[in-house]
N, C-alpha and C positions, 0 to 999 in steps of 0.2 A: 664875750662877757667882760665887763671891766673890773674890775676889784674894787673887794669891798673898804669900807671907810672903817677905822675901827670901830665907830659908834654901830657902825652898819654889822658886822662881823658880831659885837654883841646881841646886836636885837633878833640876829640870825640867830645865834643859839640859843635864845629865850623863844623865839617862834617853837624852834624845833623841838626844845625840853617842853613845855608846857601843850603842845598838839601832840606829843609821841608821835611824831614824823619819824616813823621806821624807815630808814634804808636814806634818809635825807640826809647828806651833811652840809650842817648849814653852813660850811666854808664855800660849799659848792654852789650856793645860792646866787642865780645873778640879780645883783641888783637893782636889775631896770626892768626884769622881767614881773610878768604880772603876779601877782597870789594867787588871784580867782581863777574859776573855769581853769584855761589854756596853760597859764603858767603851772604854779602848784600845786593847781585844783583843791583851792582852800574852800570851806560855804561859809552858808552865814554864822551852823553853830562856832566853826571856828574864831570866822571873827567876835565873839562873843566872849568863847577863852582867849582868845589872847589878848583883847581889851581887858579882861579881866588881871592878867599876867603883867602887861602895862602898867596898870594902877596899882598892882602892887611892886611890883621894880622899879617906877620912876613917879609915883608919885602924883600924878592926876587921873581925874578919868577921860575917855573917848565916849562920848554921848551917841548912843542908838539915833538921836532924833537930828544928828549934827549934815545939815545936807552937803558939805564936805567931805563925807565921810568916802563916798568914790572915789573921788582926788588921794585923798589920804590913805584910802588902803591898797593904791592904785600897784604899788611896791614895792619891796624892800628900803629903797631909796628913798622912794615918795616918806614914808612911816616914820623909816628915820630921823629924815628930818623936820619932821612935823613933833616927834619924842624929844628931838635935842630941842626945839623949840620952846616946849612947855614943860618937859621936866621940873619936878622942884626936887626933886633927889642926886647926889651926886653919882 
């Protein structure tokens, strides 16, 4: 596992506060590993909350219709920096 990035390290604990990932910590999170299925075994509603949790901690939204959106939730890293990218919040 590589370590995480700080920016990476926050978005881990905002995944994990806002899905109540019991038993997750999301220091523990690699990230390069997947969300979906295999990695964290996220679904869709997840991704739903935590696009939700996104737009309100950093300030845009992730559009349902965005066919990017594989790539980008592809994992922790992938998110990241897709968050640092378009944030308008500091």
């Amino acid at each position: 596992m590589s370590p995480q990035s700080p920016a990476e390290a926050d978005l881990a604990k905002l995944l994990v506060e806002s899905l109540n990932l019991e038993g997750v910590d999301a220091a523990q999170i690699d990230p390069d590993a997947p969300l979906f299925n295999d990695g964290l075994g996220l679904d869709s509603i997840d991704a739903l909350e935590l696009s939700l949790a996104i737009s309100k901690q950093y300030g845009f939204q992730l559009r349902s219709d965005n066919d990017a959106n594989r790539r980008i939730f592809a994992s922790l890293r992938a998110l990241s920096a897709h968050v640092e990218q378009h944030r308008t919040t500091a």
